[in-house]
N, CA, C and O of each residue as an XYZ file, in Angstrom:
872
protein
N      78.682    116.937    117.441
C      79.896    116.309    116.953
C      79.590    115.155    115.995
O      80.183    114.858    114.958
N      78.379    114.486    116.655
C      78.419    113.263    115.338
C      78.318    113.993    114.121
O      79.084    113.827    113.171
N      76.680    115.396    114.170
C      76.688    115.224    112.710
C      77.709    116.051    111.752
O      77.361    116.371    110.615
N      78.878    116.351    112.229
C      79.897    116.870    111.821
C      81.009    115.322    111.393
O      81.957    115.487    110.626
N      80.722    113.957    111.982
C      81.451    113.220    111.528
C      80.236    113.106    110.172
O      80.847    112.714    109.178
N      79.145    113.269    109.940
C      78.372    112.929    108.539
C      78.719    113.904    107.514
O      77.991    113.815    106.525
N      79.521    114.715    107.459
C      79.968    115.807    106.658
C      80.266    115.280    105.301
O      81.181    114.482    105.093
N      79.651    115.640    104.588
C      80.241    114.727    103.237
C      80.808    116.057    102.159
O      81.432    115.754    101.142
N      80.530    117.490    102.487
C      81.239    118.348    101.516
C      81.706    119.663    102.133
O      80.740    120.345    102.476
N      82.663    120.122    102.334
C      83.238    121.525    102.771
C      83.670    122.046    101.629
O      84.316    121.482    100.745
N      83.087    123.732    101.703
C      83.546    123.999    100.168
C      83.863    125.980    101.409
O      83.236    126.655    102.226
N      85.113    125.992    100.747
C      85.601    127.494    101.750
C      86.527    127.814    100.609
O      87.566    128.347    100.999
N      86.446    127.648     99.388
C      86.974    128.190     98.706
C      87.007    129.589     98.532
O      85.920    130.095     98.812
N      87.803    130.335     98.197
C      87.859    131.991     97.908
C      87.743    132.565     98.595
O      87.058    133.537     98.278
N      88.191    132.551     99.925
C      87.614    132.873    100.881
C      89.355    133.714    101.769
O      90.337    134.016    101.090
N      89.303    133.856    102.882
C      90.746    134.987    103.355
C      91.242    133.594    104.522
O      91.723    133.835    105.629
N      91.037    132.364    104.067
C      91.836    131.297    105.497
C      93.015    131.689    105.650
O      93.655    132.164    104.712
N      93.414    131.580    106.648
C      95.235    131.504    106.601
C      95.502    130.326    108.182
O      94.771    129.676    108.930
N      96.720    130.547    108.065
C      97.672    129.126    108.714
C      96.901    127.680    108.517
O      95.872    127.564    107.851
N      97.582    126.567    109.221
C      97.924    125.277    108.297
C      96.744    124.615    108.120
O      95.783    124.935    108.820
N      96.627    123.533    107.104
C      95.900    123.087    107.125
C      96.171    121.474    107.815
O      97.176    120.764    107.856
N      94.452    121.254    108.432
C      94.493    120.598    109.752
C      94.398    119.198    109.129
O      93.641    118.792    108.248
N      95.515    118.468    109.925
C      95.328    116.964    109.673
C      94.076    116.314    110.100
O      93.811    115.180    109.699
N      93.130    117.090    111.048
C      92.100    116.594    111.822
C      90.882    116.221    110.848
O      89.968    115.418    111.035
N      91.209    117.232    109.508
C      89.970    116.673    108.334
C      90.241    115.563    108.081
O      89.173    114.990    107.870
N      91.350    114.643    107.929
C      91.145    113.194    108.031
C      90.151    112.026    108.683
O      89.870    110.886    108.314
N      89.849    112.637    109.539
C      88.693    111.548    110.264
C      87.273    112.142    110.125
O      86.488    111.921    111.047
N      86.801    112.989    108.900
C      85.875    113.126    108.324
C      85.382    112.039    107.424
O      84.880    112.272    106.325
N      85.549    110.790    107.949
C      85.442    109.407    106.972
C      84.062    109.029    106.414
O      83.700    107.876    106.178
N      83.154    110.424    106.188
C      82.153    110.399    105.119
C      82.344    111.596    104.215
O      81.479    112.042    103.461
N      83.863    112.182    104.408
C      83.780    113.218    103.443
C      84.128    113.386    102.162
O      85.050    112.748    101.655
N      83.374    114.316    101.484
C      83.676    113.402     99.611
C      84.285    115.000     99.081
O      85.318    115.191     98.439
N      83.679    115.644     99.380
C      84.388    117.083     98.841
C      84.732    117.969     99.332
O      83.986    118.648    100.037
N      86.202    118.298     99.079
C      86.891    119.499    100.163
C      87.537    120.807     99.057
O      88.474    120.898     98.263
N      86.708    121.473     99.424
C      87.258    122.940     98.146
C      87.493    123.637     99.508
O      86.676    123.766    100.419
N      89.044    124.149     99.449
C      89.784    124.981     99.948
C      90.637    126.036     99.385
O      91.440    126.837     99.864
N      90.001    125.651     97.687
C      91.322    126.788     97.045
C      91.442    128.204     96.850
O      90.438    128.800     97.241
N      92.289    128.897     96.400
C      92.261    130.370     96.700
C      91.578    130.826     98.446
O      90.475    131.166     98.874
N      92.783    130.618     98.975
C      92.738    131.160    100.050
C      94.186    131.598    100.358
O      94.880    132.166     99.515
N      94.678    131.258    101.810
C      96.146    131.741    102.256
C      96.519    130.802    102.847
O      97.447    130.996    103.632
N      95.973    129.442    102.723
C      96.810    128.213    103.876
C      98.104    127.823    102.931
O      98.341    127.648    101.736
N      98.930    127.790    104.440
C     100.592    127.748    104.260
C     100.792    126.545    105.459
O      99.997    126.257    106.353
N     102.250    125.888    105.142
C     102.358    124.528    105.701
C     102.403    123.671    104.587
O     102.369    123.980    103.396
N     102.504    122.231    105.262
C     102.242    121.322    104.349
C     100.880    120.942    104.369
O      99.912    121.367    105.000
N     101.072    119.788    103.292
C      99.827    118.888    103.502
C      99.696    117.889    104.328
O     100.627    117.085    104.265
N      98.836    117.640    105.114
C      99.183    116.662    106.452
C      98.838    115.114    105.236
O      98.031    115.068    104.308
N      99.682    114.159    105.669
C      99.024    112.819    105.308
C      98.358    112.039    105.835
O      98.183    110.857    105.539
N      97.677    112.995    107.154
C      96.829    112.490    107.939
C      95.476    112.752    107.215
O      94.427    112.277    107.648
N      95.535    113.510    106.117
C      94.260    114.115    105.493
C      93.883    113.207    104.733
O      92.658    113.093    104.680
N      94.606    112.341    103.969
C      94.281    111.201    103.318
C      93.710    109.885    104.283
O      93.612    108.715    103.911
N      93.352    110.468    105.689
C      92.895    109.321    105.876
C      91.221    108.742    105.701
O      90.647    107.669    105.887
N      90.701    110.592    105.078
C      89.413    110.184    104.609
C      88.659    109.703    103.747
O      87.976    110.405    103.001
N      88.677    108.427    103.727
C      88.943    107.108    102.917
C      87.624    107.926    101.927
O      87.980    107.691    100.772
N      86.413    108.686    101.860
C      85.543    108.641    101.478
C      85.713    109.749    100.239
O      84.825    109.817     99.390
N      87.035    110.723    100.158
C      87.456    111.706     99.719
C      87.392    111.668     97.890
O      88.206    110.954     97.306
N      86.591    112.310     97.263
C      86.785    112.055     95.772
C      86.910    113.489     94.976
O      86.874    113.441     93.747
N      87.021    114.463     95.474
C      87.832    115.677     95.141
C      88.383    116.611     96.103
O      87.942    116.938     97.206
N      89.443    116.987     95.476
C      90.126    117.750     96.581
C      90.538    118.645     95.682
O      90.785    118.360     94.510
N      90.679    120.308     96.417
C      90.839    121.627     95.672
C      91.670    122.054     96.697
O      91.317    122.234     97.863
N      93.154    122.265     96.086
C      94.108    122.763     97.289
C      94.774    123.928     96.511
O      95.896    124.358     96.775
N      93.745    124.525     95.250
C      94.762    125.044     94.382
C      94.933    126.406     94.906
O      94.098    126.775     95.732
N      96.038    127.363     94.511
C      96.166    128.929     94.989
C      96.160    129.300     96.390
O      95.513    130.157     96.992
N      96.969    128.516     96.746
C      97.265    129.066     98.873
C      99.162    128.910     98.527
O      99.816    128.752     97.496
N      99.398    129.008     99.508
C     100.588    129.014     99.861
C     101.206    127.721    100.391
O     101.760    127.826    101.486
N     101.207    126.794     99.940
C     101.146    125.377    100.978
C     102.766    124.968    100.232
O     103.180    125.517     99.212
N     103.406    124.060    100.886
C     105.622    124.003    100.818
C     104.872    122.417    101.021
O     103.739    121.937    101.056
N     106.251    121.986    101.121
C     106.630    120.658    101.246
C     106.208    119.817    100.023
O     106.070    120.199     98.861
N     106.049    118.677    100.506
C     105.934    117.561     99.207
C     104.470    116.965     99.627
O     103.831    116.761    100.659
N     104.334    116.823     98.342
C     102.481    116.313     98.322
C     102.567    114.542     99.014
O     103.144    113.692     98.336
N     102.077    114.241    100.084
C     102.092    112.656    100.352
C     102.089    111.746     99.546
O     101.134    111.778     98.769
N     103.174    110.490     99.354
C     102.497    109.583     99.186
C     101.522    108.551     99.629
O     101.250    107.475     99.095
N     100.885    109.283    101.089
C     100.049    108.403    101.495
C      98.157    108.602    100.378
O      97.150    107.895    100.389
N      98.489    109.825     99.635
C      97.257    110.190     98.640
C      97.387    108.727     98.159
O      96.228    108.326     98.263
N      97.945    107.953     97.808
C      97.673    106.451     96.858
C      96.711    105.931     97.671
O      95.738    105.471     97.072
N      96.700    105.878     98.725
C      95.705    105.318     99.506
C      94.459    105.793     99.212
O      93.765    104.811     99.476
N      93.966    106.363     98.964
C      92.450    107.299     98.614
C      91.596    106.066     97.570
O      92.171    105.953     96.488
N      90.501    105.258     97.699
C      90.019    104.371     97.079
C      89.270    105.351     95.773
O      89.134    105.043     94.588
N      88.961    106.303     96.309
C      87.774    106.686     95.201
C      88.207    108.236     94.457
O      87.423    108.753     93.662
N      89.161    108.714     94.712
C      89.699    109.936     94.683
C      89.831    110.191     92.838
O      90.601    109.537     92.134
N      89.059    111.088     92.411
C      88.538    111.408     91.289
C      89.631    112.632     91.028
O      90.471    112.554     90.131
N      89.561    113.341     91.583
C      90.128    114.945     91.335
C      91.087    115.651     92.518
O      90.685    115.792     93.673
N      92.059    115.961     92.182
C      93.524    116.613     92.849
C      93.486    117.749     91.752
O      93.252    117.674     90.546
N      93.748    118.669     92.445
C      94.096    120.483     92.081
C      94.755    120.816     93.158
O      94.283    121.006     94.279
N      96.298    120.918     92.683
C      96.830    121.629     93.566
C      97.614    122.889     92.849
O      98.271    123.824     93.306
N      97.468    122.730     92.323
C      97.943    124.719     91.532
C      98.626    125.574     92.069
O      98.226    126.002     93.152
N      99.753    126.052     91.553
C      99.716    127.623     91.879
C     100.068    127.205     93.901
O      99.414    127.602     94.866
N     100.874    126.622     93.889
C     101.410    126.542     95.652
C     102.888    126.891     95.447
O     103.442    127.343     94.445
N     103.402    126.560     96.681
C     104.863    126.059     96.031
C     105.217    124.500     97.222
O     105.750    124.188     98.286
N     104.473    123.970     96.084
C     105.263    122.105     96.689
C     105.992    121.783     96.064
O     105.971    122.051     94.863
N     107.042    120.997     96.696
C     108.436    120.583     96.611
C     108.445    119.226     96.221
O     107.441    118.527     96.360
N     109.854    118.655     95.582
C     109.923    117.464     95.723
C     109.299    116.424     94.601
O     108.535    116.850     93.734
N     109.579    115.387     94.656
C     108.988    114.329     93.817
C     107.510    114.593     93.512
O     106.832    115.108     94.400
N     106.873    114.242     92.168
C     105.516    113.423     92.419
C     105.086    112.156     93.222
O     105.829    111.179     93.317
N     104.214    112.201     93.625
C     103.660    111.239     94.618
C     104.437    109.910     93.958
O     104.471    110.439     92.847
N     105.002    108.792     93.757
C     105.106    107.291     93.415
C     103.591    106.650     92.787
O     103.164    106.035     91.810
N     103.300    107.029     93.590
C     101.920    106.351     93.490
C     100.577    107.109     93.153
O     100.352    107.719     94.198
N      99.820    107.329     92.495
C      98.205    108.075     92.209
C      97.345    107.065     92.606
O      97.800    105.976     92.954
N      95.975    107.327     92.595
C      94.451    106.427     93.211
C      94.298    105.896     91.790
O      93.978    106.485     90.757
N      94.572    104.785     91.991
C      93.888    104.160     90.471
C      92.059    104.931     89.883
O      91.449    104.990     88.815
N      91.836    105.333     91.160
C      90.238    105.886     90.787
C      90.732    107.244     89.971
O      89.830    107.590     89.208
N      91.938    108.160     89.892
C      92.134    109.546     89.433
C      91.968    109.834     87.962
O      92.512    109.505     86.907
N      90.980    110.589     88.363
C      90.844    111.082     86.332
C      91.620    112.321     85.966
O      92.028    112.533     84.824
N      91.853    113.340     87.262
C      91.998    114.719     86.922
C      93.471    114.938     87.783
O      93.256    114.862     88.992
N      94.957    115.198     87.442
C      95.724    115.447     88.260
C      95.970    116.615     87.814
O      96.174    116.662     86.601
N      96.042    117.995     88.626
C      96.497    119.222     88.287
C      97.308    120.214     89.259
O      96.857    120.739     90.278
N      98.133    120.307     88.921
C      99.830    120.314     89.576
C     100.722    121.704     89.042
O     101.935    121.900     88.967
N      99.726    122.423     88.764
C     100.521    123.652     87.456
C     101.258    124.966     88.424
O     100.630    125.846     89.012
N     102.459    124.828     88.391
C     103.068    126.288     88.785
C     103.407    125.618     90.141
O     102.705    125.979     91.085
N     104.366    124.708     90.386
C     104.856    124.933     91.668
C     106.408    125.087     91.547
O     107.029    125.954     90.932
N     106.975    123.834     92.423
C     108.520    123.712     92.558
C     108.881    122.273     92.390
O     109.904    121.877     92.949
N     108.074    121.347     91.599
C     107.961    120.119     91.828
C     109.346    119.494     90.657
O     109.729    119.860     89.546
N     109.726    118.519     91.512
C     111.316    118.127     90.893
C     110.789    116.357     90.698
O     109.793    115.785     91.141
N     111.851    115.887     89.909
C     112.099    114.319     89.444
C     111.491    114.363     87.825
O     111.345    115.164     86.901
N     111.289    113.166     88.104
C     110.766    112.105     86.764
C     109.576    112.337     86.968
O     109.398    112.863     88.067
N     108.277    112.100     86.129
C     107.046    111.208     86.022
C     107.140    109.992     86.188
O     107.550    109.182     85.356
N     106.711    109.740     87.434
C     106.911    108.396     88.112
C     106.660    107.336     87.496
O     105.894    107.699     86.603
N     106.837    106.116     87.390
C     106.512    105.041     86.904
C     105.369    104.409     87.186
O     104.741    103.708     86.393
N     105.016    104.693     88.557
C     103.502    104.493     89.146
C     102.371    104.861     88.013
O     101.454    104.122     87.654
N     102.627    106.037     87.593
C     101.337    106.688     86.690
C     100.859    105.473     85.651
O      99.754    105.758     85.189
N     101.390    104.146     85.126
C     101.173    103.679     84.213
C     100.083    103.075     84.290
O      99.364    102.940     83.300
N      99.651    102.431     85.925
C      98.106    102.260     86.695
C      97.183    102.888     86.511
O      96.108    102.308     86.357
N      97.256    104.354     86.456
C      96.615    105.371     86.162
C      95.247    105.682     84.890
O      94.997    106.711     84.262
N      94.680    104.554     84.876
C      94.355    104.254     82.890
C      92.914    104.747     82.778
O      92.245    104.708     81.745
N      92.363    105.395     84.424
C      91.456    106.078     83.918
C      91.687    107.846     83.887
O      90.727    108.615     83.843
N      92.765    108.191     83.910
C      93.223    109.513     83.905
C      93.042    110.534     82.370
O      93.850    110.519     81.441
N      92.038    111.198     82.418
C      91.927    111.904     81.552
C      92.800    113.262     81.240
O      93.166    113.583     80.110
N      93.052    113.962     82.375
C      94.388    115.353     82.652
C      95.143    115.294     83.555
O      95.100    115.396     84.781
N      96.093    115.053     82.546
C      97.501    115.690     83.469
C      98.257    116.752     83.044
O      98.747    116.911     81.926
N      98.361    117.908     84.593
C      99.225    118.988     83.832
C      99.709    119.073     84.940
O      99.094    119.036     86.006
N     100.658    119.171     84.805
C     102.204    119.783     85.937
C     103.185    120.444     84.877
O     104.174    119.815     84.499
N     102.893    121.770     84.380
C     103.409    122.694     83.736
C     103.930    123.969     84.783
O     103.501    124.534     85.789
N     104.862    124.029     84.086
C     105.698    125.114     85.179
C     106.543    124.801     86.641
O     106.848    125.531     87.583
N     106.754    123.420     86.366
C     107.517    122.952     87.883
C     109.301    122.920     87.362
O     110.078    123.717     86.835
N     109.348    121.649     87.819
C     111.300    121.674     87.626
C     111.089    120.128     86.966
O     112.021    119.470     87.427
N     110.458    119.461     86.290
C     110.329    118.055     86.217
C     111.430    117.660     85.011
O     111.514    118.511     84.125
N     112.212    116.575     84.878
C     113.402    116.156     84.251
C     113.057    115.175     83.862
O     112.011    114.648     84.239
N     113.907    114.633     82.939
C     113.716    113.162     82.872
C     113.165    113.301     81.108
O     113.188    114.388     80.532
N     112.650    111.902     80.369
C     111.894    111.759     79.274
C     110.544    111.613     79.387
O     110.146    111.092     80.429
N     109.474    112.055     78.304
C     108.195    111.244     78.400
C     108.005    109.651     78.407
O     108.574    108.984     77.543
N     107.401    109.193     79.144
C     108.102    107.680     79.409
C     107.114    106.987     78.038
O     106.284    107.832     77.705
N     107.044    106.187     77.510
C     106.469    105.285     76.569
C     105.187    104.781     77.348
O     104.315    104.468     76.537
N     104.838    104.624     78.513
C     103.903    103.739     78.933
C     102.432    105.147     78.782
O     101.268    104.807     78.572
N     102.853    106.623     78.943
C     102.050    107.617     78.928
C     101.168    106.822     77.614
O     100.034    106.427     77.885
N     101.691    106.605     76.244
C     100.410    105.648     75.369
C      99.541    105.090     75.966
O      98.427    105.221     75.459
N      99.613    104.369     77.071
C      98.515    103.089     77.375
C      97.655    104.010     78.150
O      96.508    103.624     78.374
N      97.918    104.826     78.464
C      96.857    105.944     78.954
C      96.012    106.834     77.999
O      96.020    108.046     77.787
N      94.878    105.239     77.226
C      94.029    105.660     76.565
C      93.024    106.951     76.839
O      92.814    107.845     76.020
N      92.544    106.873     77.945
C      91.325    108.274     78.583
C      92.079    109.286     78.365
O      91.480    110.292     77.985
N      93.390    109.375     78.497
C      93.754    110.957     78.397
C      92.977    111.783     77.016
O      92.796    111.485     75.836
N      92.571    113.235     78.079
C      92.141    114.007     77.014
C      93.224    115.363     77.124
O      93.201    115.881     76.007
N      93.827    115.863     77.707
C      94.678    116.685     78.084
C      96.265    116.342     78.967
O      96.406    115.809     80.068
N      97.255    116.835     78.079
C      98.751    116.438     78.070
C      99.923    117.801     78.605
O     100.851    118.055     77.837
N      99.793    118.615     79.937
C     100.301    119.655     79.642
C     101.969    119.468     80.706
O     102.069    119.405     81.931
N     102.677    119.439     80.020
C     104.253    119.612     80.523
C     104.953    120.990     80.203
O     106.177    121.106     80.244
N     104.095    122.033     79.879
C     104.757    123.395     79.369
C     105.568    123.651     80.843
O     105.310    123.277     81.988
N     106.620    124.429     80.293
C     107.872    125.108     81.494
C     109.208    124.226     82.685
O     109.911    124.658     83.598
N     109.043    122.928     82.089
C     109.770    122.556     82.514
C     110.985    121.657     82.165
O     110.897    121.080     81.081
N     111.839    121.492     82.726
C     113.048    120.619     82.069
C     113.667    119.448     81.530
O     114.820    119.033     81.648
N     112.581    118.951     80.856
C     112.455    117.061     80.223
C     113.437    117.513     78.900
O     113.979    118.595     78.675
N     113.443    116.611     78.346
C     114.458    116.524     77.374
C     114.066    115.170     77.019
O     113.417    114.379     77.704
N     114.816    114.924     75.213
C     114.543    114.047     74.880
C     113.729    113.995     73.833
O     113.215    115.033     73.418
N     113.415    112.454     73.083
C     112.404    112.931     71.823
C     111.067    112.830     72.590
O     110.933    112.649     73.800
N     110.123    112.979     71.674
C     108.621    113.058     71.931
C     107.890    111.349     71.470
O     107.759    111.091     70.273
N     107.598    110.623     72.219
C     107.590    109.047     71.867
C     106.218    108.800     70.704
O     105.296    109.581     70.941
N     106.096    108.355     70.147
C     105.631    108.001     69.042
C     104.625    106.914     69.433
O     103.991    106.375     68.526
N     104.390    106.482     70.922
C     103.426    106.446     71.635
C     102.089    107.143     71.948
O     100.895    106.858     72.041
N     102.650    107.868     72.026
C     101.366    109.109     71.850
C     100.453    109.067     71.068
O      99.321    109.414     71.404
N     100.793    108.559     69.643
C     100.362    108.180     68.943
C      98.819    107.023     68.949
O      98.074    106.626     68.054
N      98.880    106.791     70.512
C      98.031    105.782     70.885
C      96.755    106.480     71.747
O      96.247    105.905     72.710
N      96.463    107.349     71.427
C      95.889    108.087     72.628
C      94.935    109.081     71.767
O      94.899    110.277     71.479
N      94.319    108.113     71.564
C      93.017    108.435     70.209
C      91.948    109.528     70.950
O      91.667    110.444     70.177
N      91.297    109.634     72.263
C      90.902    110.771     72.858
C      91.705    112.232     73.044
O      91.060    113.277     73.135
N      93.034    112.213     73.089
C      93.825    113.327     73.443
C      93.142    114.614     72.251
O      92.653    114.633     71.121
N      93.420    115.395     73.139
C      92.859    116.890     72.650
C      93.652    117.695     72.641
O      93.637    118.242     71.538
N      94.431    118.133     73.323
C      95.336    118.701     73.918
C      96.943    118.134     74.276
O      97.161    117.290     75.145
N      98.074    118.815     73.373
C      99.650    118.110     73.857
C     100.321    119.498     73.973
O     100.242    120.231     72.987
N     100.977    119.938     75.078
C     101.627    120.973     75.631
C     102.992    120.717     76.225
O     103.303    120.135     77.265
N     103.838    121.391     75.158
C     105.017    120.170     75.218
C     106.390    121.498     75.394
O     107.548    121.196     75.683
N     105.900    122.989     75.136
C     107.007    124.040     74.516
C     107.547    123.905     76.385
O     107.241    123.251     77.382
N     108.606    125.101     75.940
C     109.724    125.542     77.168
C     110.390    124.121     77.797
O     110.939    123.916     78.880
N     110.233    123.630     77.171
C     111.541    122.159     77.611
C     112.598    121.999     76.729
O     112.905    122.787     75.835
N     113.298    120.658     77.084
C     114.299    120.815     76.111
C     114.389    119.800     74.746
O     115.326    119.679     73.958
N     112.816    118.986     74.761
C     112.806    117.999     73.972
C     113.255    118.453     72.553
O     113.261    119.604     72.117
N     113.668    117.185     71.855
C     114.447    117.327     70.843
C     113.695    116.477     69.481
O     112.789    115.678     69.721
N     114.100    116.697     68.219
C     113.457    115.455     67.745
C     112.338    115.561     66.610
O     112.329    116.674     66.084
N     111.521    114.787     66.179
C     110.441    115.027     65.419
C     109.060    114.673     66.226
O     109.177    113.780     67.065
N     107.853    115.224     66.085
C     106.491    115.073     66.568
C     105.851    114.459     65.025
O     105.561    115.079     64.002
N     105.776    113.018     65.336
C     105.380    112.375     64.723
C     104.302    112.257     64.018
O     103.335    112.381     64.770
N     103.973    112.069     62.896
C     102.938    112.880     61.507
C     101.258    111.838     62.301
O     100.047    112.043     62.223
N     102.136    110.729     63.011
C     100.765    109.828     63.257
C      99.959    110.619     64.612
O      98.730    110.607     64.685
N     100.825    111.296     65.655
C     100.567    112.001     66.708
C      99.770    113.449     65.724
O      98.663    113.779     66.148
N     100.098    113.928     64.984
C      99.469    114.996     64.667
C      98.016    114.412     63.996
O      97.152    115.180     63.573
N      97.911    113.201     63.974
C      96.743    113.202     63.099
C      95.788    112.449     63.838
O      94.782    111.999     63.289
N      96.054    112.265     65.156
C      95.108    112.078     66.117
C      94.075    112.215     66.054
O      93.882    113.425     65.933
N      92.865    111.511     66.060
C      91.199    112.000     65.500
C      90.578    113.391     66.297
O      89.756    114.206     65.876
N      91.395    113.332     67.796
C      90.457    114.835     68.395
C      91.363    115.756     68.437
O      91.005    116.933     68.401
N      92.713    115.417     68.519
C      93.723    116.644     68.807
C      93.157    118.007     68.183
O      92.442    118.073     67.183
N      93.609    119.081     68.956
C      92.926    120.114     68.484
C      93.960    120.945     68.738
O      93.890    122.141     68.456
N      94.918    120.451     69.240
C      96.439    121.760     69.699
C      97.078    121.050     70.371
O      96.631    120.461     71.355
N      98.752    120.948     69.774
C     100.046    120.790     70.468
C     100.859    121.876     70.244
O     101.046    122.679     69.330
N     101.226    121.695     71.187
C     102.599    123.175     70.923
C     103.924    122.666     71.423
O     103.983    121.940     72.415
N     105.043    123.059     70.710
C     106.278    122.642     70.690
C     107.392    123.873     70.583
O     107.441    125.065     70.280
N     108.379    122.632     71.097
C     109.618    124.782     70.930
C     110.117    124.462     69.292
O     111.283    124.069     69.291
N     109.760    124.506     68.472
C     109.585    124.203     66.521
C     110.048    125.649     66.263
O     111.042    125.743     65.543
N     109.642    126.508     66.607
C     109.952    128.017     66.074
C     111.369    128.328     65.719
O     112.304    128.233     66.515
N     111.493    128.800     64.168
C     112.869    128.864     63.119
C     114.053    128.311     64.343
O     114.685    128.787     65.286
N     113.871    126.955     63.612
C     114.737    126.006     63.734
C     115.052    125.931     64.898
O     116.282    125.942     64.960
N     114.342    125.817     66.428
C     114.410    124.989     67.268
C     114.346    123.465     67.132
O     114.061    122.852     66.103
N     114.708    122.857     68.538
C     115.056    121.612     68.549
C     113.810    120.499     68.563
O     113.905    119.311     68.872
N     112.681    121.182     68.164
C     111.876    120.198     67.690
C     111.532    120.394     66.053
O     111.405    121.507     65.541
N     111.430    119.392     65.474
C     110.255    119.888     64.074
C     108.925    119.091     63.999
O     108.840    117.880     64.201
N     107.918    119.901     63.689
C     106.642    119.750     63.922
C     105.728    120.249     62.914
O     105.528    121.456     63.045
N     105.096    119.698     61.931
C     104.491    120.260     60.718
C     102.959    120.526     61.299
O     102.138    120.978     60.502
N     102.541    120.253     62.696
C     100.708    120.677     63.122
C     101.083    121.723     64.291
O     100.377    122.731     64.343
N     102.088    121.592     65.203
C     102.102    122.329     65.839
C     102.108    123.647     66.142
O     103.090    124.092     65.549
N     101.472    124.692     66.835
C     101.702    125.762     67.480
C     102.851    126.184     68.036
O     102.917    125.960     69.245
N     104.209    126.971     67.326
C     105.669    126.713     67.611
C     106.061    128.009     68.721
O     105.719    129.183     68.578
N     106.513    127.691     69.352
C     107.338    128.516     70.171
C     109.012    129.029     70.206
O     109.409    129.780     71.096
C-alpha cells in the first residue's frame, strides 16, 4: 500500500475501462500523470480527484463521463495539461483554471455559458479549444493579455459578436478558429498580420457575417 501511495504516473489509456471514475485517485498525493483516455468511464468527475495536489496532466479525453467539470480543478498548484474531449460534460467552464495551465482541451462536449472571466490569470496558457460545445456570450478583450497563446479554437459554437481587435496582441498565436458561430463584423487587417499566424477561419464565405481578407471562409 505505501508504494502505491509513491505512484507518480498511471497511464490506462486505450484500453476497454468502464464504470466511474474513482474519487479514491485523489489521495495519490505523489501523482503527476493520469492518462485514462479512450476508454468507457461514465459518471462524473469526482472533485475528490483534484485532491492530488501533485497532478500536472490529466487525460480524460474519449469516455463517456456527464456532469460538470469541478471547480475544485483551480486548486491543482502545478497542473500543466487538461484533455477532456469528446465526453459529454455539462454546464459552465470551471470559474477558475491552475494558474500553472498551458494546455486546456475541451472539444466536443455539451458545455454551456460564457468564457469565464477567471481565464484572464491564465497568462501561461498556450491552447485553448472548446470547439463544438454550446458556449455564448462574446470573445472577452482580456483573451489579448494572453500573450503564450499559440492556439485559439471556438469552432461550433454559439458566441456572437465582433472579433476584438485584441487579438491583435498575441504575437505567438498560430492558429484562430472562429467559423460555425454567430460572430459578426470585421477580422482586423492587424490580427491577420500576426508574425506566426498560419490559419484563421471565419463564417466570411459569399457574404456571411464576417469579412475577412486572410481567412479560410466558411
Amino acid at each position: 500500500m505505501n508504494a502505491l501511495f509513491r505512484l507518480q504516473r498511471i497511464d490506462l489509456a486505450e484500453n476497454l475501462l468502464i464504470d466511474s471514475l474513482p474519487g479514491s485517485l485523489g489521495t495519490l498525493n505523489a501523482l503527476e500523470f493520469l492518462y485514462l483516455n479512450s476508454n468507457f468511464l461514465s459518471g462524473i468527475v469526482p472533485a475528490e480527484l483534484f485532491d492530488a495536489s501533485s497532478l500536472t496532466e490529466l487525460f480524460l479525453s474519449t469516455n463517456l463521463l456527464t456532469g460538470t467539470f469541478p471547480d475544485a480543478v483551480a486548486n491543482m498548484p502545478s497542473l500543466d495539461v487538461i484533455e477532456i474531449e469528446n465526453n459529454f460534460l455539462q454546464g459552465n467552464l470551471p470559474v477558475d483554471l491552475p494558474d500553472s495551465l498551458r494546455f486546456f482541451v475541451a472539444n466536443n462536449n455539451t458545455l454551456t455559458g460564457q468564457i469565464p472571466t477567471g481565464l484572464a490569470d491564465n497568462t501561461n496558457l498556450q491552447a485553448l479549444a472548446v470547439s463544438f460545445n454550446q458556449l455564448t456570450g462574446q470573445i472577452p478583450d482580456f483573451i489579448g493579455s494572453l500573450t503564450e497563446l499559440r492556439s485559439i479554437d471556438l469552432t461550433g459554437n454559439d458566441m456572437t459578436g465582433p472579433i476584438p481587435i485584441a487579438l491583435a496582441s498575441l504575437t505567438n498565436l498560430e492558429a484562430l478558429l472562429l467559423h460555425f458561430n454567430d460572430f459578426t463584423g470585421t477580422v482586423a487587417p492587424e490580427i491577420c498580420a500576426l508574425p506566426n499566424i498560419q490559419l484563421i477561419t471565419a463564417d466570411c464565405d459569399q457574404g456571411g457575417p464576417v469579412t475577412c481578407s486572410c481567412c479560410f471562409c466558411f
